[in-house]
C-alpha positions as CSV (number, residue, x, y, z in Angstrom):
1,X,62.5,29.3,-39.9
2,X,61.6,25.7,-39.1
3,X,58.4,23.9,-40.0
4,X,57.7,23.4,-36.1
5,X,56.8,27.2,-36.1
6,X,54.3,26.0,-38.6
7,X,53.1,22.9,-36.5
8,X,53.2,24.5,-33.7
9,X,50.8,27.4,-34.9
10,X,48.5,24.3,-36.3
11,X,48.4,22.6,-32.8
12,X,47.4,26.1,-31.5
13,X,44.8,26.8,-33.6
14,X,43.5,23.2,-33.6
15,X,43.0,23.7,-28.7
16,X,41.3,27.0,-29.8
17,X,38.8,25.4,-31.7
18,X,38.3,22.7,-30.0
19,X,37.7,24.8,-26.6
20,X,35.5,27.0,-29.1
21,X,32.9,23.7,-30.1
22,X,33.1,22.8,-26.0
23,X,32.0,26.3,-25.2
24,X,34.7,26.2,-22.0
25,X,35.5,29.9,-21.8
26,X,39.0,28.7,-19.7
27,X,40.0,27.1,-22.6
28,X,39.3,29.2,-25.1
29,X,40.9,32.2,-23.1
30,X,44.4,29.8,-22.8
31,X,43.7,28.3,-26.4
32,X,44.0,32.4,-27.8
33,X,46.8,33.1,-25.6
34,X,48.8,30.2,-27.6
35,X,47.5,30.8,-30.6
36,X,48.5,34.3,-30.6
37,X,52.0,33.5,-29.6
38,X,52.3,30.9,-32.5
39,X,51.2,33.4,-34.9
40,X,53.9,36.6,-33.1
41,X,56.4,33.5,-33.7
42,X,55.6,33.2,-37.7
43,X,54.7,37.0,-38.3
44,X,57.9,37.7,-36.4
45,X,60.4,34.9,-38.5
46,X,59.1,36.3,-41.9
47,X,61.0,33.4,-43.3
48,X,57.6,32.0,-44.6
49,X,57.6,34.3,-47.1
50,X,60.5,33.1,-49.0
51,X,60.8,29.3,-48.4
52,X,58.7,27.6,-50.9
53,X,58.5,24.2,-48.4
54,X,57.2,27.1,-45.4
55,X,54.8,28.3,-47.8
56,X,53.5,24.9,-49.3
57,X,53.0,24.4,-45.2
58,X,50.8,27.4,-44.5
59,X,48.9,27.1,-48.1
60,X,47.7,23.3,-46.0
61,X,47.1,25.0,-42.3
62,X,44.9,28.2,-44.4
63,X,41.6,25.5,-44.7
64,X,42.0,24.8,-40.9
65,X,42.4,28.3,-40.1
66,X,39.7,29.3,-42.1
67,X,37.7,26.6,-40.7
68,X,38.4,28.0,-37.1
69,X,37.1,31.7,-38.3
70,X,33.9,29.8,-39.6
71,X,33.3,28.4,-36.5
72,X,34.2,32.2,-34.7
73,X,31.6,33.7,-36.7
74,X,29.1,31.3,-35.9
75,X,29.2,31.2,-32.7
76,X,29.4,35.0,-32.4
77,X,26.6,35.2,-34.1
78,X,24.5,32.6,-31.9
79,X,25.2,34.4,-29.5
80,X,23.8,37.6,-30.3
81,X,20.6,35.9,-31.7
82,X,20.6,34.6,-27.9
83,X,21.2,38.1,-26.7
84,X,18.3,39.1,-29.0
85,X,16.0,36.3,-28.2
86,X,16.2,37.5,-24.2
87,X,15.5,40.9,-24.8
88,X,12.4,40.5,-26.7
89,X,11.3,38.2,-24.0
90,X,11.3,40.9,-21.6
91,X,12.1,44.1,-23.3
92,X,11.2,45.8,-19.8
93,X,13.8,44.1,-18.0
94,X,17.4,45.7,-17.2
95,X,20.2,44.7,-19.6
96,X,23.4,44.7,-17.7
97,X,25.4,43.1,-20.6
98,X,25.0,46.7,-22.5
99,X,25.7,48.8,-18.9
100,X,29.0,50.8,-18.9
């Protein structure tokens, strides 16, 4: 396995999160689209698991990726305060984001 599997999968995860803090759903729906095919590339090589220089590599992109999941969890959680917030304004009013 080569190391650009490994930059590659940092690039991806690095448009992801930058599309996350911009909020532009277009982006973020292309930046998981790449980011999943980086990680399909690396889960799919396996050679990470056995190449100490691969591994040293990954150990470095884990803070960024962890950093991105941070950021995921925030703003899924903003946005069901905001999802909250609306229906305590008007708890009479129809809902259609919880419609089948």
């Amino acid at each position: 396995m080569s190391l650009a599997l490994i930059d590659d999968l940092s690039v991806a995860a690095s448009q992801l999160r930058d599309a996350m803090q911009r909020a532009d759903l277009a982006d973020i729906e292309k930046g998981l689209d790449g980011f999943r095919s980086s990680i399909e590339a690396v889960q799919a090589n396996g050679a990470w698991r056995s190449e100490p220089q691969i591994k040293a590599k990954i150990a470095e992109l884990m803070s960024e990726l962890d950093a991105s999941r941070g950021l995921a969890l925030l703003l899924g959680d903003m946005a069901g305060q905001a999802h909250a917030a609306a229906a305590a304004r008007t708890p009479d009013a129809p809902q259609p984001l919880y419609r089948r």
